[in-house]
N, C-alpha and C positions, 0 to 999 in steps of 0.2 A: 301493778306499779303505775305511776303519777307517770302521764305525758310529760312531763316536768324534767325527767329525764335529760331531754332532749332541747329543754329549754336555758339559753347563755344568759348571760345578768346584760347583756349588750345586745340581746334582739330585735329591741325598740318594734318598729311596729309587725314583726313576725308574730310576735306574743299574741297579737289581737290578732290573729287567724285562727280558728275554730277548725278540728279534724275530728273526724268523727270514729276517730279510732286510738284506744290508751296504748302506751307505748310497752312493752313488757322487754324481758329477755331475751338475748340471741346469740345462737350458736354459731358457729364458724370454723367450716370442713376445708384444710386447704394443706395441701395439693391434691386436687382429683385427678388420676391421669387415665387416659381415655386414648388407644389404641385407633387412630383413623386412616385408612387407604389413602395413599396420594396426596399425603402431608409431609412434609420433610422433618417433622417432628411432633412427636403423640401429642394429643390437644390437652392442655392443662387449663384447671377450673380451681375457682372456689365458690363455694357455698355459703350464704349468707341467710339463714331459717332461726323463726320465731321458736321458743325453746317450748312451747304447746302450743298445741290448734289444732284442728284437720280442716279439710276441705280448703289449703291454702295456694290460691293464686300463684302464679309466676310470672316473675322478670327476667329478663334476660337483659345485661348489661355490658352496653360495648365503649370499650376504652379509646380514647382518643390516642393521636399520633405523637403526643408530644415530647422532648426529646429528653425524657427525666430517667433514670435508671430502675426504678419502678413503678411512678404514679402510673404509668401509660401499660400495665398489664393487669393480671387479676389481683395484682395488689391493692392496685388503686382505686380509688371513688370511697372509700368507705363514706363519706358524709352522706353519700344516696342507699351505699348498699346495705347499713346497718340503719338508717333511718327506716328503708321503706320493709325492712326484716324486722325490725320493732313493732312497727304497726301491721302487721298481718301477710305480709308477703315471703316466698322463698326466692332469692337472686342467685341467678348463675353468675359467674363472671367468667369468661375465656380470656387467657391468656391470645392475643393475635398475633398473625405472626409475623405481623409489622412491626413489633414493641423493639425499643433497643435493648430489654433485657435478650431476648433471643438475639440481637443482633446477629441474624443470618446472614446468607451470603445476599447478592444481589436477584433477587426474584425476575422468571421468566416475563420477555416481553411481552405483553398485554396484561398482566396481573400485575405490573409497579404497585407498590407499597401493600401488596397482599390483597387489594382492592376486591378480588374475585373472595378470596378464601374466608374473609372475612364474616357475612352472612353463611357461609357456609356452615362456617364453627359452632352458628346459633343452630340452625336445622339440626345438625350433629348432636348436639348438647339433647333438643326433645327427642330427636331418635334413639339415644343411649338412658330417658332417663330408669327405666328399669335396672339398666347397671350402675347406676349412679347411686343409684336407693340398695342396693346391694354394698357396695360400700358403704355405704353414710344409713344404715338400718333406720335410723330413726325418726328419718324422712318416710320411708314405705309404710304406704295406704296416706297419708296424710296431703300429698299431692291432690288440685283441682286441673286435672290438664286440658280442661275445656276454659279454663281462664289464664291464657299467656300473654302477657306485655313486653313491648321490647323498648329499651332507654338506650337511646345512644348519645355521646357529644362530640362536636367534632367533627373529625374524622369517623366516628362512631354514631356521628349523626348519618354521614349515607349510608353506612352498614345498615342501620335501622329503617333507614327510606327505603331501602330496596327491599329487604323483608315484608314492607309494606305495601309493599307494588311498585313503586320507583322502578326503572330503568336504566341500562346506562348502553349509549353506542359508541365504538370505540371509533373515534373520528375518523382513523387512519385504515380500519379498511371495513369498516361498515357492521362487524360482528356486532349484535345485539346482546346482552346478559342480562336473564329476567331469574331475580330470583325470589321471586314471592313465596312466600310460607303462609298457607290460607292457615294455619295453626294457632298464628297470631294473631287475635282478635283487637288488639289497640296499639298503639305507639306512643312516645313521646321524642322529638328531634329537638337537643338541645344546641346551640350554637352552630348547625350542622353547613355543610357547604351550601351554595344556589346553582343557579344555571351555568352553562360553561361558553366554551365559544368567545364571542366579542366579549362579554364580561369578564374572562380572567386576564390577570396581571400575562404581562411577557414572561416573567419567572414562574408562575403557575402551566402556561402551555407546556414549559418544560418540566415541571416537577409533576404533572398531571397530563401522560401525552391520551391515554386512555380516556378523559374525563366529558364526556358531554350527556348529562340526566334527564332522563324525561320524566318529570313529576305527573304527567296527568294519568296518570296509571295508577295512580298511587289513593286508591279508594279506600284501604283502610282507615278508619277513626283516628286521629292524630294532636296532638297536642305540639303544636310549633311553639318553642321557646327563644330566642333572640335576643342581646343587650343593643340598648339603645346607644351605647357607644362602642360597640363592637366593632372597631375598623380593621379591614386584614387587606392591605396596602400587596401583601406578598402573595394573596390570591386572586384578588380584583377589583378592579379601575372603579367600583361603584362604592357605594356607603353602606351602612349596617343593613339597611334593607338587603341587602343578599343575602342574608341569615334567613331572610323570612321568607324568600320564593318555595321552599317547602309548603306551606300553606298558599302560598298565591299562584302558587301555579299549581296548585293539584287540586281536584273535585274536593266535596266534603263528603261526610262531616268534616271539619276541622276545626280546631280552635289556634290562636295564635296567641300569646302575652311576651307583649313588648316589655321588658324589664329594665327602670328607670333606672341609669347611671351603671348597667351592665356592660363591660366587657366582655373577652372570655373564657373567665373562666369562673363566671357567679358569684362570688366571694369566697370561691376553694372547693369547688365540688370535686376537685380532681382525688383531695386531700387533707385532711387538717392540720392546718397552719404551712399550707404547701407555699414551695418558694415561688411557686409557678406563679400564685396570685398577681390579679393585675390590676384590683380594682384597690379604692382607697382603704387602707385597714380597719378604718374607723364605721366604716359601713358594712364590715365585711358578714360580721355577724347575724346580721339583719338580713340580710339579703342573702345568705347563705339558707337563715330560716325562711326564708319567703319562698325559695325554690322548693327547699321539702316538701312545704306543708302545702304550695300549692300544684304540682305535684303528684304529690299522694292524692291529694282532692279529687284529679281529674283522672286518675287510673283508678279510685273507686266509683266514681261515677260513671265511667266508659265499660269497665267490668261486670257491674251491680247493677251501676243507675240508683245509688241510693242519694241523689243531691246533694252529694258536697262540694262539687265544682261550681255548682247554679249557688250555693249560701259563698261561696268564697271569694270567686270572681268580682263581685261588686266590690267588695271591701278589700281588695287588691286597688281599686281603682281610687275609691274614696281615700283610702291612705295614701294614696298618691306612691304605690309601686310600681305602676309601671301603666298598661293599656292593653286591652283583652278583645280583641276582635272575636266571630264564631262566623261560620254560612255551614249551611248543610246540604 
C-alpha cells in the first residue's frame, strides 16, 4: 500500500518530506485489561500494530492531561498512534489514571494528577507483554523488545522524561522519584513541561505542588518537540522556550525542532478534527503531517540509525517548518 495513505490534499509542504518507510494496514486491540497491584483500577491499553511484519519495534504512548472526555485516554492520539503503526511500529496506549474518563477520586498527596503512576503504567505495559501477546495472539513472536520508544505530550511529555532519566523532587519534603526504565532505548517529548520553581505561574505552584524536574539525568536519546508559539501563561511566567528546557537542560544526545507557528497541540495530534485544536485550521494539515513524518524520521534513526532524520531535518528547515537544533 502507497504512503499516500496517509497523505491530505491540504499537506502543503509535509508532502515534500521523504520517510523511508510505505504505509500498510493496522490493526487495533482495544480494550486490553491488565490486572496491576496498587492501582485503584486494572490498567487499560490499546493496541495499535501493523497487520504483517515481525521484528517490530515499540512505542509506548502517553496521553496528555487535557480535560476532553476521551482524547486524554487510550482513546486518543490516533493521528501518531496509527501513523507510526502504519509504518512499521507496535503502540501501546495506557489509559492513565489521571484522564477524566476515569475521573477518580482525588489521588494521595504527593502523586496529584497521578504524576508517580504514570511512568509506572509504561514499565507495566513491558512487564506484561507476554500476557498481552496472549490476548492479542497475533502479535506473539513478532515483537523486537530490544527496540522500545516512548512518545509522550504534555503532560505525557514528563511521563516520557522520566522514563528517560528525568527526575522529579518533591519540593515540600525532599522525596526524590527516579523512574528510569533502561528498557527504553529513545524518546520523543512533545510539548512536554520545563523546569519548576521560579518558572511556574502562581496557579501552577498550586496545581503542581509536587513539581520540580531535574533533567540532567535524563541521558537517554531524545527528540524534543516544542511550538514556537506555545504559550502556557497557567503554568509559567516564561515564553514557549519552556517547552524546550527538556533538551536544554539534559546532556545529549538530543535533538530539539522548534515547530513554526506551533501551539499545543500540532495541528490535532491529540485527534482528528479534535475541538481541542488551537492552531490556525488552514495550517492544521500540514503541520499535523510535518509532526508524523518527522517523527517517524527520528525514531527510525535512534532505533536503526538508518538516516532518515540526517535526509529530513534539513528539509524541515529549508521549508521553513520550523528549526532543529542537535549536541551530543
Amino acid at each position: 500500500m502507497s504512503s499516500s495513505v496517509f497523505t491530505h490534499a491540504l499537506s502543503g509542504n509535509a508532502s515534500k518530506l521523504a520517510v523511508k518507510a510505505h504505509a500498510s494496514p493496522v490493526r487495533i486491540y482495544c480494550p486490553i485489561t491488565l490486572p496491576v497491584s496498587n492501582r485503584p483500577v486494572d490498567l487499560q491499553l490499546r493496541v495499535t500494530s501493523p497487520a504483517s511484519g515481525t521484528n517490530l519495534p515499540i512505542i509506548l504512548l502517553s496521553h496528555g492531561h487535557g480535560q476532553t472526555d476521551w482524547l486524554s485516554s487510550m482513546y486518543g492520539y490516533s493521528p501518531l498512534a496509527e501513523y507510526y503503526a502504519a509504518h512499521g511500529f507496535v503502540v501501546f496506549q495506557p489509559t492513565h489514571l489521571s484522564s477524566r474518563m476515569l475521573s477518580l477520586e482525588k489521588p494521595p498527596q504527593g502523586d496529584e494528577m497521578y504524576w508517580q503512576s504514570r511512568p509506572d503504567d509504561m514499565s507495566q505495559i513491558l512487564n506484561h507483554l507476554e500476557s498481552i501477546e496472549a490476548v492479542v495472539p497475533e502479535l506473539k513472536g513478532r515483537l523486537d523488545t530490544d527496540k522500545v520508544a516512548v512518545v509522550g505530550h504534555s503532560f505525557g511529555g514528563l511521563t516520557a522524561s522520566m522514563l528517560l532519566g528525568a527526575t522529579n523532587t518533591d519540593p515540600r519534603n525532599g522525596s526524590k522519584h527516579d523512574a528510569f526504565d533502561k528498557r527504553i532505548k529513545a524518546g520523543v517529548v512533545i510539548g512536554g513541561p520545563g523546569k519548576g520553581g521560579e518558572d511556574l505561574s502562581e496557579g501552577a505552584k498550586g496545581l503542581l505542588p509536587f513539581y520540580a524536574p531535574d533533567f540532567s539525568s535524563m541521558r537517554t536519546k531524545t527528540l524534543v518537540v516544542a511550538g514556537d508559539e506555545d504559550l502556557s501563561p497557567y503554568l509559567t511566567v516564561r515564553d514557549e522556550t519552556w517547552h524546550a528546557d527538556p533538551y536544554t537542560l539534559s546532556p545529549g544526545p538530543k535533538d530539539l525542532f522548534m515547530v513554526k507557528g506551533a501551539k499545543h497541540t500540532f495541528g490535532g495530534i491529540s485527534g482528528w478534527d479534535s475541538n481541542e485544536i488551537q492552531e490556525e485550521k488552514a495550517k492544521c494539515a500540514e503541520m499535523l503531517g510535518v509532526l508524523q513524518k518527522s517523527t517517524l524520521a527520528w525514531l527510525r534513526s535512534a532505533l536503526y540509525g538508518d538516516g532518515s532524520w540526517e535526509d529530513i531535518r534539513g528539509v524541515i528547515e529549508e521549508l521553513g517548518c520550523g528549526i532543529v537544533q542537535s549536541k551530543e
